[in-house]
Structures are given as C-alpha cells and as structure tokens.
N, C-alpha and C positions, 0 to 999 in steps of 0.2 A: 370823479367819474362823470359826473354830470358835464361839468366844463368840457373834458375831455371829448366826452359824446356829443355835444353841440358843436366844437370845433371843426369833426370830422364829419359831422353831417353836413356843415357847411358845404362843404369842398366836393362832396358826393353830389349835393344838390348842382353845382356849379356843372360839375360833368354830365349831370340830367340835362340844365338850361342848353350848354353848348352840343347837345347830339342832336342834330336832326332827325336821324335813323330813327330812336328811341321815340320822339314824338311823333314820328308818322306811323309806327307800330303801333302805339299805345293807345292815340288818341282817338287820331284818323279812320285805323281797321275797324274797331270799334262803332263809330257813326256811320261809315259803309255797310257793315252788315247789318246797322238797324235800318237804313236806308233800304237795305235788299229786301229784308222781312215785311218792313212796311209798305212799301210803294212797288213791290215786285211780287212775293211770295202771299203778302197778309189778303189777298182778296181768297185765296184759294185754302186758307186756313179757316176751320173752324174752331173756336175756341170757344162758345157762348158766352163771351164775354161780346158787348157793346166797341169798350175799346180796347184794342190790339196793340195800342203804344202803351197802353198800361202794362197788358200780358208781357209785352220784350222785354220792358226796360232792367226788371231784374236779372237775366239773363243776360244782360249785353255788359252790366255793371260786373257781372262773374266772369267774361269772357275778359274784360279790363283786365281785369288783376290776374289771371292764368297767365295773360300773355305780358303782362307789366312785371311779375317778379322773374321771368326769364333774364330780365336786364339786372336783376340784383344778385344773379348767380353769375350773370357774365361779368359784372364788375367788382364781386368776390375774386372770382377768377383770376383777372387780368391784376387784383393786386395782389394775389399773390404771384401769382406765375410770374411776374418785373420783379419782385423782390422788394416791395412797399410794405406789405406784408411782414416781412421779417425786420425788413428798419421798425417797424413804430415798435416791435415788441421790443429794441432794444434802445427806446425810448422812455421817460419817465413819465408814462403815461398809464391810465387802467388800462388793463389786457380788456378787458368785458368791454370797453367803447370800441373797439374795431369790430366787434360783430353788431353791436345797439346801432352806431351809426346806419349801415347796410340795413338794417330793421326798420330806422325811423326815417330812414329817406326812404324807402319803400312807401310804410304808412303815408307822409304827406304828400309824392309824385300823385298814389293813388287816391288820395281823395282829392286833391285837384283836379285830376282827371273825370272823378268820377261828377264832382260840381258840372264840370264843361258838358258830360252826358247829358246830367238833367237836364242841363239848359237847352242842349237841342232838340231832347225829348218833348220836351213845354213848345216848341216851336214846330213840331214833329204832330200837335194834338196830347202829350200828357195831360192828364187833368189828375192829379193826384187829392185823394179826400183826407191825408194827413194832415194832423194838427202838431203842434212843438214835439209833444214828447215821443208820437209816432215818428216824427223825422230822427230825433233823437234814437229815435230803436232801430232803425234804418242803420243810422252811422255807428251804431255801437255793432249791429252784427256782421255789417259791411269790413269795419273794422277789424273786427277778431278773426273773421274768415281770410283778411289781407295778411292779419300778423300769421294763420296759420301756415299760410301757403308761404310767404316771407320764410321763415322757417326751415322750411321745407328745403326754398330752394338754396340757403344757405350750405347746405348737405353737401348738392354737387359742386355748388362755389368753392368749397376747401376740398374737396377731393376727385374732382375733375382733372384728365390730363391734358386737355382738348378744350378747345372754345367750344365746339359743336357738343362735346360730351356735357359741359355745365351747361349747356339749355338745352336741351333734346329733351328733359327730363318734361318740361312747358308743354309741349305735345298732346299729353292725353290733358292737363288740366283745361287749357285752350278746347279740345275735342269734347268733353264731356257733360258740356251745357246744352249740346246736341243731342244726348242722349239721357235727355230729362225733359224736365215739363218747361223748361224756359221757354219754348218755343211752339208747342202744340200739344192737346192734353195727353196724359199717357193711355189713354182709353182709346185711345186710335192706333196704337202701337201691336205688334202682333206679340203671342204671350210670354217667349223667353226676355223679348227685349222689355218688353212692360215692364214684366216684375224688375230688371235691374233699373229701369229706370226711377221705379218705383221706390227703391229700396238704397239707391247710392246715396252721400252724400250732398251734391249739389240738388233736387230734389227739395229736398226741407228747407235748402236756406233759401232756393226761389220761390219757394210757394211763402215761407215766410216774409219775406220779402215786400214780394207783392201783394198777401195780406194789410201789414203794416202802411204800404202805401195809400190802397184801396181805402183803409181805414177799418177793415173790416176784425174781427179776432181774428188771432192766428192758431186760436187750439192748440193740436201737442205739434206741431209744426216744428216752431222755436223751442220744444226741449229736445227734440231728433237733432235739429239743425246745431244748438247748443253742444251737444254730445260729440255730435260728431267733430263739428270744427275744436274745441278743446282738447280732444283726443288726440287728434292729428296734430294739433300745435304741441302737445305735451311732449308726444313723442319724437317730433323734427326739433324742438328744443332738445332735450337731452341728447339725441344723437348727434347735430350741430355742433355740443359745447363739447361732446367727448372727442367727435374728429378735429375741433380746435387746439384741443391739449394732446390731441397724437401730433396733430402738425407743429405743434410746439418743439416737443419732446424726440422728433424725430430731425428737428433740424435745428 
C-alpha cells in the first residue's frame, strides 16, 4: 500500500509542478490578499495588537488550504471522469492508494505553500515569538485542518458530475475566514454575525493559531479548534470511503 501510495503521489505531484493555473491560485491569491490587508486595509483596522502581519498570517494560511483542496477534488474528478480511475482499480494495486495519494499530495502542495507564506510574511514585518515545538503545534494543527478539509473535498471529487460542481463546494471554505476573527476582532462585529463568528470552526483554529505563533498560551482555543477539525475530518472520511465503494460497485 505504501509503494502503491508513493508511486501515485508521484504522478499527482507532477500535475501540481506542471499547472500554472493551480499555482497562481494557490500561492499567488493568497500573498495578494495579505498584500490588501496589510498595506491597503490594515491602517484602518483596529485590532490592539502591535502587529497586524502577525494577526493575518493565520487567516491567510486557512484561506491557503480552502482554496488549495478545490484542486484535489478537481483532480479526483478528472480521473475519474477520463476513466483513470476505473484502470488502476483493475490493476494490482491497493484500492486505499488512489484516494491516500489525492490526500498526501494535498498535505505536501500545502505545506509548501504554506513555507512560501511565511516566508513572505517575515519580509512583510512577521516577527513570530515561536520556539521548535510551537512551530511544531503550528504544523501539526495546520496539518489536521489540511487533512480535514482534504477529506472533505474528496466527497465532491467522486461524486461530482461537473468540473464546476467538484469545486463549487471551495466557495464557502475560501469565504469563511472572513467571517471570523482572521482578519479583525469579532467585538467589532454586529451581534448575529459575532456570535457565528464566534462560534464556527475556523475561529478556534485562527486564534490558536496565532496564539502558538505569538508564543502566547492558547487556553481551550486548541481543544475547540481540535474538536472541531477531527470531527469534520472523521466524517468526510467515512463518507469519502463509502461514496468510493458505491463508485466501485456501481461500475
């Protein structure tokens, strides 16, 4: 399984390197909007914080990944829909490496991406107070939050009939860092919108986030942010593996 799953992450990754598209999505939009927030928006923001490349940066690294696992449902998609898809299963291969693959080229596109962030964050004014093992907590929540949404979007990738229909579903994940604390505190917010901003899951993991960087505690932050990304990944797993063995079974 392992062999198998290496083999075909290869080949995924291969289709990352050669898409232009994909990187100017993924990388590009991403340094644009922290470009807007900070040298455009961040004068007129209050956040009682010092600095304001501190406050984005987790925000911009969740906006990353909303809009990076669109590409792992659109390349679910497209192998299925060519019939790629249906060759490897009648190959002597493990069934479980065609979707691991799609998972683990997700993981490594986006923490590459998300290195290239910091780095322009750091040249942007980051000053991060992190020591190893807070960077470490950084990439382990970074991480589980990527695998959930990875997941997630694997859903529409096998049961999409439409290109547009397997990434539309990107939409609200992309949208919904806006309506949290990523970008200004929720205490400026008027009160319906507060409380959900309050109260969704991206929320927790940006304030944890940005705690861990700051270097500061994160309190019950990281068990909210914990709960919720687990959850959500528990259950785009099982739904994933079962729509894998309908599209099995059905063709």
């Amino acid at each position: 399984m392992l062999r198998d799953t290496t083999a075909l992450t290869g080949r995924l990754l291969k289709q990352v390197v050669r898409s232009p598209d994909t990187l100017i999505t993924v990388v590009l939009t991403p340094i644009a909007i922290l470009l807007l927030f900070r040298y455009v928006l961040g004068g007129a923001i209050r956040t009682g914080t010092a600095n304001y490349t501190n406050y984005l940066l987790p925000g911009i690294l969740l906006i990353t990944v909303g809009s990076s696992v669109a590409y792992t449902a659109l390349r679910m998609y497209s192998d299925s829909s060519t019939g790629i898809t249906a060759r490897l299963r009648t190959m002597p291969i493990s069934r479980s490496a065609v979707l691991w693959s799609h998972v683990l080229t997700s993981l490594i596109s986006n923490a590459v991406t998300a290195a290239v962030i910091v780095g322009v964050g750091l040249l942007m004014g980051l000053r991060p107070h992190a020591d190893l093992g807070g960077w470490l907590a950084v990439a382990g929540v970074l991480g589980l939050f990527t695998l959930a949404l990875t997941w997630l979007a694997v859903i529409p990738g096998l049961t999409a009939r439409s290109m547009e229909g397997a990434t539309a579903f990107s939409y609200p994940l992309v949208f919904l860092p806006f309506l949290s604390s990523a970008f200004v505190p929720t205490d400026s917010m008027p009160g319906p919108v507060r409380w959900f901003a309050e109260n969704q899951p991206v929320t927790s993991v940006v304030e944890t986030l940005r705690a861990l960087v700051d270097g500061r505690p994160v309190g019950s932050d990281i068990a909210i942010a914990l709960a919720w990304t687990v959850g959500i990944g528990a259950v785009a797993y099982a739904v994933a593996v079962r729509a894998y063995r309908h599209m099995q079974t059905v063709r």
